[in-house]
N, C-alpha and C positions, 0 to 999 in steps of 0.2 A: 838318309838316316835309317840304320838297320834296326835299332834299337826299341827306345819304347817312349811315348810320351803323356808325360804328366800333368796333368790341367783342372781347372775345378770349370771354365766354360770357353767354348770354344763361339768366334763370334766372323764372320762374315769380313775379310780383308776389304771389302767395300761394299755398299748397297746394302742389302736386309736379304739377299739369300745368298748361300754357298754350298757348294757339290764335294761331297764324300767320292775318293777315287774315281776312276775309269770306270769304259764301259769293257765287260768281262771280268773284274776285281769281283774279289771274294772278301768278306768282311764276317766273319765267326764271332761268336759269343760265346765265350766255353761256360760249361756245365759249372752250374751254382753262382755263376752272375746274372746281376738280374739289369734291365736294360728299362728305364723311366723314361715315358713320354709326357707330359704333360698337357700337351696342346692339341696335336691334331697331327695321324697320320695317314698319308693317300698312297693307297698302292690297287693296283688294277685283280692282284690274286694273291687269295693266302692258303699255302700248302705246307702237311706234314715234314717234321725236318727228317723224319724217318716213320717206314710202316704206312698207315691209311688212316690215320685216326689223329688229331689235335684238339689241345682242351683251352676254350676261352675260358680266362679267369678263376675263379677260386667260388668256394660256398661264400654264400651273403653278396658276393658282387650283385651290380646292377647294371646291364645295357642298356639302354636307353636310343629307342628310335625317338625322333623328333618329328613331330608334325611333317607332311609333307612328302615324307620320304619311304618308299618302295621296296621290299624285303621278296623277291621273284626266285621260288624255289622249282626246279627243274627235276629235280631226284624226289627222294624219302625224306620228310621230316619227319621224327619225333622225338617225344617228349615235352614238345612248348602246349603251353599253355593255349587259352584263346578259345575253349570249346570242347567237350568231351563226344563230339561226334567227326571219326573218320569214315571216308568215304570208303566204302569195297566195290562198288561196280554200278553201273548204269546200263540199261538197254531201253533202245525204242525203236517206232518202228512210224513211217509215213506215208505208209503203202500197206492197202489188204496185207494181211499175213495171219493164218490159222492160228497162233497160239506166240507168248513173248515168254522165253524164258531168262530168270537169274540164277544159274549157277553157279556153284562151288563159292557159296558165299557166307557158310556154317562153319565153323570151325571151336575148336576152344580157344581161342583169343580172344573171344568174346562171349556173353554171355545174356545182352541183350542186345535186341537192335532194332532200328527203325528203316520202314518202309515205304516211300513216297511214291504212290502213282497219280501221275499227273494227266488231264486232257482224256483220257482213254474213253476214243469214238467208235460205235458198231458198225459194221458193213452192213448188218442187214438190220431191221424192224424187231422189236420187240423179244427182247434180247436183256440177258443176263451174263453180269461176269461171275467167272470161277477161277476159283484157287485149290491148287492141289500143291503137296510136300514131293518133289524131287529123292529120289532114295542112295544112298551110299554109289548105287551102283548103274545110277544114270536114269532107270526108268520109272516113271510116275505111280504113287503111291495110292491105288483105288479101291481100295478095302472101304469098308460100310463102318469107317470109323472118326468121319469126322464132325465133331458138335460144335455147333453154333448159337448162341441167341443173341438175340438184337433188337434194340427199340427203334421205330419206324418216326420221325416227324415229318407231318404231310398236313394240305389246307383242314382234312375233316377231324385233325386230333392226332394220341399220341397213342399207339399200342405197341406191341410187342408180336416175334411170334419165334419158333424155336423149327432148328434144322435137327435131327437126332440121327446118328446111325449113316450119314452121306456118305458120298461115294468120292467130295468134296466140299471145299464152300462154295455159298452163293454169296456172294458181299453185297448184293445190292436188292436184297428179298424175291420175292418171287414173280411171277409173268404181270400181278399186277404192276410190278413196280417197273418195267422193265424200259429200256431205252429206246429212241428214237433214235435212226439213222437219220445223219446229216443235223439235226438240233440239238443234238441228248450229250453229255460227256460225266462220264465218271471219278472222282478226282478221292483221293482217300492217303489216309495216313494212320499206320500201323505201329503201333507195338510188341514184339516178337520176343519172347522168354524163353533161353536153351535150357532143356531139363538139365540137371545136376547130376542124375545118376540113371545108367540103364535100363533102369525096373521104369521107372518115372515118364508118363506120357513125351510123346516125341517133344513137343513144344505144347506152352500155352499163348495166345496175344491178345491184345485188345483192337479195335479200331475206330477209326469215325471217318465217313464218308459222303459225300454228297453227290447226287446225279438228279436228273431230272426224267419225269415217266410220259408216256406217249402225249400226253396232249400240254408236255413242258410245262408241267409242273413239279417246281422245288420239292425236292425227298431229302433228307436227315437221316443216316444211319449210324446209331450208336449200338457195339458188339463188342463180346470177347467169345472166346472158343477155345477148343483144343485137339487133338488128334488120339484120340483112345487107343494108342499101340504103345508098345515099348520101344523105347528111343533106342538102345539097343538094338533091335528086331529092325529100326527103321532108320538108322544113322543119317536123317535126311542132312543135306546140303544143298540143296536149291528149292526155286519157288516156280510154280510154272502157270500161266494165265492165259484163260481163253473165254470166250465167249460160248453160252449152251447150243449157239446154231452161227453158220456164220463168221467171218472175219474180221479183225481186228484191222479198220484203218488208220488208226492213229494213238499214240501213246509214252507217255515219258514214265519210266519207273528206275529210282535211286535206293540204292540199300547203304544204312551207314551202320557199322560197328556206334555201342559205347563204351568209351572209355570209362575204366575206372568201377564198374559195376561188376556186382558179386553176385 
């Protein structure tokens, strides 16, 4: 039959399943028919009928994963929901190494973001980490312009004390506060604010951090800062981290964009 056939349901010649054509048949849907499943359909891959782009459903629809079941993205996702922090980069290190940096991780795509350094161990005694702003043009920004303060919790009480005029930060106060090789780790988590306009300091953040000081005891650092240049002048793009004397044996640090912030 060359023709065409008309049906309101088509139903299985015996048993409860039946196969549509051959294998290498072609089965078209032309433009402005629309094709209703109701029930359930399994196919191993679904790809554009032309171009690199296909759109699931309409505004207001609703997919639904079900308990159970495994959603393993391989490429880019966006636009889902689930969280307004994407990841931009990770670096670590599990061997001495002089300095850990995150580059090319500023951009206008974002406009805040957050900083996790995790475990960060000294090579040597008595030892202080630093942070300096990476510049447009790859090399470390050491100008006498960075401000710091920050509240100190320790056994004998709670004070404060202020960095002015650095040449960096110190995130985790000064020699008295300073780390132990082998017992001591530094672990912290930052808030980072991209200036708005040129004139406008490079960046402001806030932080809170915890480490412990030579004879292992619990420290509390609560801060915020900023970089007294013009963003402009300093079009920073990376973060770069070292220890005041000394190598860095160990350390985890993630930087995420957030979504959606103005």
């Amino acid at each position: 039959m060359s023709s065409e056939i008309k049906a309101d349901k088509w139903s299985p010649a015996s048993g409860t399943a039946g196969t549509i054509g051959d294998s290498g048949d072609t089965f078209t849907v032309p433009t402005g028919v629309g094709l209703t499943v109701t029930d359930e359909v399994k196919t191993n891959k679904i790809s554009p009928a032309s171009g690199t782009a296909f759109t699931m459903g309409d505004s207001g629809d609703t997919f639904t994963i079900p308990s159970g079941a495994t959603i393993t993205n391989s490429g880019t996702a966006t636009g889902f929901g689930g969280g307004n922090l994407e990841l931009i980069t990770t670096s670590s290190t599990t061997s001495g190494v002089g300095s850990i940096t995150v580059d090319n991780i500023f951009s206008t795509t974002y406009n805040v973001y957050k900083i996790f350094v995790r475990n960060l161990r000294p090579a040597t005694n008595q030892t202080t980490v630093r942070m300096n702003i990476i510049k447009s043009d790859g090399s470390l920004y050491t100008s006498a312009a960075y401000k710091l303060i920050y509240g100190r919790i320790r056994s004998e009480g709670v004070d404060s004390s202020e960095d002015d005029n650095s040449t960096y930060f110190t995130l985790n106060g000064d020699t008295y506060n300073s780390m132990q090789q082998g017992g001591a780790n530094f672990d912290m988590t930052c808030n980072l604010f991209r200036s708005a306009t040129g004139d406008e300091p490079a960046f402001t953040f806030s932080y809170q951090s915890a480490t412990a000081r030579n004879n292992n005891e619990a420290l509390c650092f609560v801060g915020s800062g900023y970089v007294n240049g013009k963003n402009s002048d300093i079009n920073p793009r990376g973060m770069y981290f070292a220890m005041n004397s000394g190598n860095i044996d160990e350390a985890y640090i993630s930087v995420y964009g957030v979504k959606g912030a103005v």
